[in-house]
N, C-alpha and C positions, 0 to 999 in steps of 0.2 A: 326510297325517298318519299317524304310526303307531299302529297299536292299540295300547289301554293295557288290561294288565291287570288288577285289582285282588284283595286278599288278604280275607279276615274280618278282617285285623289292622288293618286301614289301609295298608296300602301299594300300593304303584303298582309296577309293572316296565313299562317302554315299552322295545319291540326298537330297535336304529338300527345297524343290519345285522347281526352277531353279536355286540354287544353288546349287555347290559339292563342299561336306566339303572332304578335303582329309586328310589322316597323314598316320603314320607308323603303322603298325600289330604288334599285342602282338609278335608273331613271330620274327620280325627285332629286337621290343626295349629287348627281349630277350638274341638276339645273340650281341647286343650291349653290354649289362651290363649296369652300372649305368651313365646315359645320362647326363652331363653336363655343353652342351652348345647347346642353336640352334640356327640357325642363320635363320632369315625367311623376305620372300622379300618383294619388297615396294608394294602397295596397287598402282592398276593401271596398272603393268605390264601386261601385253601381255606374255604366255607363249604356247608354242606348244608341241603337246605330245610328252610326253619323255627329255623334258628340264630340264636340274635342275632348282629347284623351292625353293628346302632351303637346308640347310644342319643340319646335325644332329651329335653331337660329345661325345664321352662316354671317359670312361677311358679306353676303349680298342680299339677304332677305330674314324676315321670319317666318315661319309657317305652322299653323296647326298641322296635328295630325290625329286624323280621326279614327273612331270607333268602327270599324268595319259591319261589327255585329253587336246586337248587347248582351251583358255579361258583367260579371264581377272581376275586379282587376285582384289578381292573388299575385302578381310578381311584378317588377322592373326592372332592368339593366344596370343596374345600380354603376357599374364600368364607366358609364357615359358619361355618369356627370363628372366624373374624374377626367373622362377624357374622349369627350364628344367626337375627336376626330377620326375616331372608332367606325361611326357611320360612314366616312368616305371609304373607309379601307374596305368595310365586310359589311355595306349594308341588307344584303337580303340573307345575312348568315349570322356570324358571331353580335351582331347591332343591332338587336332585335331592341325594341322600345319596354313591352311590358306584353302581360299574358293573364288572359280573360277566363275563365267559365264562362262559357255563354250561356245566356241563357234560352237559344233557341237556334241549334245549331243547322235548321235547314233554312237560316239567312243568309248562312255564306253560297248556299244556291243560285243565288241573283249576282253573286261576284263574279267576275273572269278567271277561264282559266287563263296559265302562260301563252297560247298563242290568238284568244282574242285578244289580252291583254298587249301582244304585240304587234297585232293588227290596232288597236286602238292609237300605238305609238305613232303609228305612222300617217293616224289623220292629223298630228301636232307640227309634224314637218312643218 
């Protein structure tokens, strides 16, 4: 399985060879509620870390969701927007938002792994 990175934002980047699939953590689509709408960028874009990269809209809130790292977006989820509530079901798996080349791949260094990233959860209690 590949490592998965995690942001302070909620989001996830998992490698699958030089690509990063990014999306949001069980975590965020949790405190979201039920997810439906997302809005996700063109294919090609140029994004730098920490850029908003799509957004994400539930019945309780909207949210960006950011660039982890920079890179060029070569994919999206294209499912999602058919049927956003994709994210509550599988979001650190099949509800991936879109997928980067980055363009400097020892950024996702500075990200968490899963058990800072769960140690992190627990300063939000």
């Amino acid at each position: 399985m590949a490592e998965i990175r995690f942001t302070e934002a909620h989001e996830y980047v998992r490698m699958e060879g030089d690509i990063a699939v990014v999306g949001i953590t069980d975590y965020a689509q949790e405190q979201l509620g039920d997810i439906v709408f997302v809005e996700l960028p063109e294919i090609g874009r140029a994004v730098k870390k920490g850029d908003e990269a799509a957004v994400v809209e539930s019945v309780k809130a909207a949210s960006e969701v950011y660039a982890p790292a920079a890179g060029e977006v070569t994919d999206t989820n294209k499912e999602l927007e058919a049927n956003p509530a994709l994210v509550n079901d599988d979001a650190e798996g099949g509800a991936w938002f879109l997928k980067l080349k980055l363009a400097d791949a020892s950024e996702l260094n500075q990200l968490m792994d899963r058990d800072a990233y769960n140690k992190f959860l627990e300063t939000l209690g």
